[in-house]
C-alpha positions in Angstrom: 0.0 0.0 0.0 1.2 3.5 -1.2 0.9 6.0 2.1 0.5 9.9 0.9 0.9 12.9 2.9 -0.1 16.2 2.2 -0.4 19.4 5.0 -2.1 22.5 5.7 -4.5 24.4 7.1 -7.5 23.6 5.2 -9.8 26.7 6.1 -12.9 27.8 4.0 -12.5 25.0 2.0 -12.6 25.1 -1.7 -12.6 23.9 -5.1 -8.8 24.0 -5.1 -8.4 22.3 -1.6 -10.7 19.8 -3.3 -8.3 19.2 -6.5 -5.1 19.1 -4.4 -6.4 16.4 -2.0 -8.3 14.3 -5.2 -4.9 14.6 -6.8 -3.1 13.6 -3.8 -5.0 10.7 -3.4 -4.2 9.4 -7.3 -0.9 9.0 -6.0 -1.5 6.4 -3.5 -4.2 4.1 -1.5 -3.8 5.8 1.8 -4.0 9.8 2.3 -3.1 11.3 5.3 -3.9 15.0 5.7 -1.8 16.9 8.6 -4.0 19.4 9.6 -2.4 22.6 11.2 -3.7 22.8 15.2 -4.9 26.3 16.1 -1.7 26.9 18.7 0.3 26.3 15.3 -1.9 28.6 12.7 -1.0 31.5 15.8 2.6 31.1 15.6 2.3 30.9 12.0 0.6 34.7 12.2 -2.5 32.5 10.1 -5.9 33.1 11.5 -8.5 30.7 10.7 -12.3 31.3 10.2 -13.0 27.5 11.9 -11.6 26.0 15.1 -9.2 22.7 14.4 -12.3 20.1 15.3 -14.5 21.7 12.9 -11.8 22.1 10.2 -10.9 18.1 11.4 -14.5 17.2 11.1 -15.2 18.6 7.6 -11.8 16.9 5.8 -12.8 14.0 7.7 -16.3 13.8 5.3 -14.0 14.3 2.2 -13.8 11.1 0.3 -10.4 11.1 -0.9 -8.8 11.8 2.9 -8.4 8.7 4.5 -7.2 10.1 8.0 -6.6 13.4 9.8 -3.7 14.1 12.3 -2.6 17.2 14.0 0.5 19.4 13.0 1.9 21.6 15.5 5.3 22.6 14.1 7.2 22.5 11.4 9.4 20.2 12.6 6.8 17.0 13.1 6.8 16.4 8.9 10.1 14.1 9.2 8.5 11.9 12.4 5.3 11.7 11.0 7.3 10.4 7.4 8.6 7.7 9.6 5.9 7.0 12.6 3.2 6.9 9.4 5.8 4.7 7.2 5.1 7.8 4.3 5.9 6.9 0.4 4.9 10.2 -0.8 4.7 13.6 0.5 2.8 16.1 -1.5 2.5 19.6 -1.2 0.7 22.5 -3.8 3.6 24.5 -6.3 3.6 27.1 -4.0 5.5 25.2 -1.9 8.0 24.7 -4.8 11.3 23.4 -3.1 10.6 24.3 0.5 10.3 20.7 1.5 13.0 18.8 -0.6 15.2 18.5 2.3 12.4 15.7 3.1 13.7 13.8 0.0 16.3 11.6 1.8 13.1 10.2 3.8 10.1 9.5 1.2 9.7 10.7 -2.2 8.3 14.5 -2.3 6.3 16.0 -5.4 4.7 19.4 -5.4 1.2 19.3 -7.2 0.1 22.5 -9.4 -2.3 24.5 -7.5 -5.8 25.1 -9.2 -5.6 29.0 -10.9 -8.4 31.4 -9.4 -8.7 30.6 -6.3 -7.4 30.4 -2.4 -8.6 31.0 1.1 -7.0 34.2 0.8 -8.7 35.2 -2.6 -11.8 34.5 -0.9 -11.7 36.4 2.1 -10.3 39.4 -0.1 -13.3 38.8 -2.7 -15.7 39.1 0.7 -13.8 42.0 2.4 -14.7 44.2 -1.2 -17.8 43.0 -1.7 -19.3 44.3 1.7 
């Protein structure tokens, strides 16, 4: 069984959120989605609309995630590559060669994001429409 691993934060989610965890699921049988813990969105300086549960519960009812664990640093990815036993590590473009140190541990490929939209287009479309 191919294990896949992909991260983020996952608020407001989206037609794009929905491509890049579809996409990351091709790659494999088994999709793990580490999902950002509010303590670590804060020291990120990211605020999200939902709390972590909600955001849990709501990848939790998408088809292609097969489980949802928590991040809470930056520093988890390699451990959670070995503790998970991780074949792929996937991550959207705009990522491009942030995570390749990762490469000595699984294989690591960074998936085109979908053009037009993110969380951030969103709540900027809403602030401008009020």
């Amino acid at each position: 069984m191919k294990k896949v691993i992909t991260y983020g934060t996952f608020d407001l989610i989206h037609h794009g959120h929905i491509n890049i965890l579809r996409r990351a699921k091709e790659c494999g049988d088994y999709l793990i989605v580490g999902l950002s813990s509010d303590e670590f969105n804060e020291l990120k300086g990211k605020a999200a609309y939902h709390a972590y549960e909600e955001r849990k519960m709501i990848l939790e009812s998408i088809r292609y995630v097969d489980e949802v664990i928590p991040e809470h640093n930056w520093e988890q990815k390699v451990k959670d590559i070995k503790k998970y036993d991780i074949d792929l590590f996937v991550m959207g473009s705009d990522w491009e060669g942030k995570f390749d140190e990762l490469k000595e541990h699984c294989e690591v490929v960074y998936l085109p994001r979908t053009d037009g939209i993110s969380t951030t287009k969103i709540k900027m479309d809403l602030l401008n429409n009020q």
